[in-house]
C-alpha positions in Angstrom: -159.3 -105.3 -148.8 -162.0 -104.4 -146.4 -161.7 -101.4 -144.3 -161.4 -103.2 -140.6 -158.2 -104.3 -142.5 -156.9 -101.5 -144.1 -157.5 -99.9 -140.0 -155.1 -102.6 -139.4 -152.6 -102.2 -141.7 -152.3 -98.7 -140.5 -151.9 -99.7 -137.1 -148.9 -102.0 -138.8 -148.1 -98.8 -140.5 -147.7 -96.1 -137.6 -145.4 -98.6 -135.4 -142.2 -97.8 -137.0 -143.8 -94.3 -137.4 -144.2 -93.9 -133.3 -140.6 -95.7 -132.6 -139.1 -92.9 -135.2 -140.8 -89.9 -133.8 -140.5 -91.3 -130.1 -136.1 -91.6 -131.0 -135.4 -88.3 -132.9 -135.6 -86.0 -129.8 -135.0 -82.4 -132.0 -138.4 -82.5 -132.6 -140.1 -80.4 -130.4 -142.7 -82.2 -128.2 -141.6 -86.0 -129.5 -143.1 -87.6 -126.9 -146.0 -85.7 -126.7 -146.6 -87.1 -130.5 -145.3 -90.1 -130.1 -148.2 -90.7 -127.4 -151.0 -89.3 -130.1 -149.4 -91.5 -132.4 -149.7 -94.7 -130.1 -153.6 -93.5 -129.2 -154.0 -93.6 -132.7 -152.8 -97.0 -133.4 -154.6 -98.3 -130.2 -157.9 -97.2 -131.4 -157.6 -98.9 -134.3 -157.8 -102.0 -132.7 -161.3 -101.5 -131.3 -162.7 -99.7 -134.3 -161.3 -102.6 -136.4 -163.0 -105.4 -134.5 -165.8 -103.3 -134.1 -166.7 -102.8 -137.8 -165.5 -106.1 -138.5 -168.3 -107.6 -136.0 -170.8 -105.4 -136.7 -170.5 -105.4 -140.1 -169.7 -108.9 -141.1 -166.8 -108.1 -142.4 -164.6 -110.9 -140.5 -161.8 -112.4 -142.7 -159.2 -115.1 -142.2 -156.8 -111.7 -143.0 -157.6 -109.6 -140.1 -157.7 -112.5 -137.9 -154.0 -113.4 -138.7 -153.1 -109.5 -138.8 -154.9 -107.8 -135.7 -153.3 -109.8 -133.0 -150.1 -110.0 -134.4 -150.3 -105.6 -135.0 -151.3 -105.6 -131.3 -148.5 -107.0 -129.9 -146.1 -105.9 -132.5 -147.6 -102.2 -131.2 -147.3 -102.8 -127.5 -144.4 -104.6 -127.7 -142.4 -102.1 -129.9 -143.7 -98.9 -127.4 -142.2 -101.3 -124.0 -139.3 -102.0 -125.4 -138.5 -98.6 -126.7 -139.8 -96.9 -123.3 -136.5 -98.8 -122.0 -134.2 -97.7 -123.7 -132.1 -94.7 -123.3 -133.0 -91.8 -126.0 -130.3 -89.4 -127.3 -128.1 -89.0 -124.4 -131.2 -88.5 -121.8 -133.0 -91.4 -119.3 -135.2 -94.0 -120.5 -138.9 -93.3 -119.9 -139.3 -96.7 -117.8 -136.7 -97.2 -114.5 -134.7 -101.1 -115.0 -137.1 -102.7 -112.9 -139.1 -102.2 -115.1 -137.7 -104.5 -117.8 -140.0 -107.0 -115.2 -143.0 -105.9 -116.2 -142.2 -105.8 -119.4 -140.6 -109.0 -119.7 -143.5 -111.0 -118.1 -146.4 -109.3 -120.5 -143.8 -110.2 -123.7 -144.0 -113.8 -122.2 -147.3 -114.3 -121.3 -147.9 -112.4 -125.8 -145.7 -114.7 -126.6 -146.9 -118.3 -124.8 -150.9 -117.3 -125.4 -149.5 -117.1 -129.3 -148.3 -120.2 -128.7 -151.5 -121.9 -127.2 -153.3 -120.5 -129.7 -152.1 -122.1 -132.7 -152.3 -125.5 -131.0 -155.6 -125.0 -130.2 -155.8 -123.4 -134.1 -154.2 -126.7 -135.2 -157.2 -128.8 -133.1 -159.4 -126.5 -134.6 -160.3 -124.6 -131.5 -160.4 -120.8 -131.3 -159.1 -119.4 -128.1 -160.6 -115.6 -128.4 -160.1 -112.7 -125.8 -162.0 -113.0 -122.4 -162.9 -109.9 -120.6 -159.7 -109.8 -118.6 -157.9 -109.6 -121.6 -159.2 -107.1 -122.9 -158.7 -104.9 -119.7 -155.3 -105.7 -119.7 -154.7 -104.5 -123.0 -156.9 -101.3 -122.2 -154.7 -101.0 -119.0 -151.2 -101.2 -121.1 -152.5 -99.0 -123.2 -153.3 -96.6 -120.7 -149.7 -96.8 -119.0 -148.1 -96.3 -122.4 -150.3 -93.1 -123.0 -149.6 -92.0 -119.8 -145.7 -92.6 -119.5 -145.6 -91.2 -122.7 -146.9 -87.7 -122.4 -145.4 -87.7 -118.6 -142.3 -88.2 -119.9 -142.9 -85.0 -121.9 -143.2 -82.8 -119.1 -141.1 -84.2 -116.9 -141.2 -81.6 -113.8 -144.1 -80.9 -111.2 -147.5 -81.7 -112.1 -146.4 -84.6 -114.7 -143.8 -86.4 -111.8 -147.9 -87.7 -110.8 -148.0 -88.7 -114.2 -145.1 -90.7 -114.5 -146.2 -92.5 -110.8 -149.9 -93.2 -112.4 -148.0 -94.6 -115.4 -146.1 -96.7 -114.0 -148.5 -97.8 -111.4 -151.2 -98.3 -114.6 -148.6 -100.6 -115.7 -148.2 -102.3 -112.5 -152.0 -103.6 -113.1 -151.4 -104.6 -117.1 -148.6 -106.6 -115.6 -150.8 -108.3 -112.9 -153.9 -108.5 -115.5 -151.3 -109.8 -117.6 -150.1 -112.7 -115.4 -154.1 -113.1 -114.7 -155.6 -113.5 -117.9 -152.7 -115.9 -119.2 -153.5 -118.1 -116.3 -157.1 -117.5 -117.2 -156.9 -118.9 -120.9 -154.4 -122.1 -120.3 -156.7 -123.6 -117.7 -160.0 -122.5 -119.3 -158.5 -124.4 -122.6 -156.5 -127.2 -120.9 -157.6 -129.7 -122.6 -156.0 -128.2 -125.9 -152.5 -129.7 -124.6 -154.0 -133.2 -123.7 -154.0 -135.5 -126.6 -153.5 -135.6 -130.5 -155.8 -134.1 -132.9 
């Protein structure tokens, strides 16, 4: 196994790592850590694509695994952002569950498109706008995440910039989905 991979499989790795630390509040600073953790994991997506591109070290492995640890990563840090932790408020207000709901859509149709377009043997890879959106949701998790640490003064800006960061990964969200289904149309018309 190749190292972009094994950078992968750690991402894989520190999810359930992030949702423990992020639910078991008598350690001091959990969100705080939780946030390093996610960072972490998020910058093991560039430097895995990176080193796998620059290196030649491309397999049919980390193509499978990298998106799939991507959304498993962002997905697991919304969801858990919603819920309510050991007796205090969630991090991210019920409206919220819009924003989240739309970006687990639009992960989950793109998937879908994808391996039609795999099956026709077309690749659908990430455009720019993609890529800032992920960058962006990234950012809003970080963000929430360590405003939600210090929840008083200073930080109440935090938790504003976080959810507005969020705001934009849903809109970037909505965007690039849009982006990719009429770019690659043709993928639904026809047999193979």
């Amino acid at each position: 196994m190749n190292l972009p991979n094994k950078l992968t499989l750690l991402r894989i790795i520190l999810i359930p790592v992030f949702v423990a630390v992020y639910f078991i509040g008598v350690i001091p600073y959990n969100y705080l850590i939780a946030a390093v953790i996610f960072v972490v994991a998020a910058l093991t997506d560039f430097l895995d694509g990176y080193l796998a591109r620059k290196k030649g070290l491309v397999t049919d492995l980390g193509k499978f695994l990298d998106p799939v640890a991507d959304k498993v990563l962002v997905a697991s840090a919304l969801i858990v952002m919603l819920v309510t932790p050991y007796g205090g408020s969630p991090i991210l207000p019920e409206y919220c569950a819009i924003f989240v709901a739309v970006i687990l859509a639009r992960e989950l149709i793109i998937s879908g498109f994808r391996m039609v377009a795999a099956a026709k043997g077309k690749v659908i890879a990430a455009d720019k706008v993609g890529k800032w959106k992920t960058f962006t949701q990234d950012i809003a998790i970080t963000v929430l995440l360590v405003g939600a640490e210090f929840q008083a003064g200073l930080y109440t800006a935090m938790n504003i910039a976080g959810l507005i960061a969020l705001g934009a990964a849903t809109v970037l969200t909505i965007i690039s989905g849009t982006e990719a289904i009429i770019k690659n149309a043709s993928v639904l018309k026809g047999t193979k």
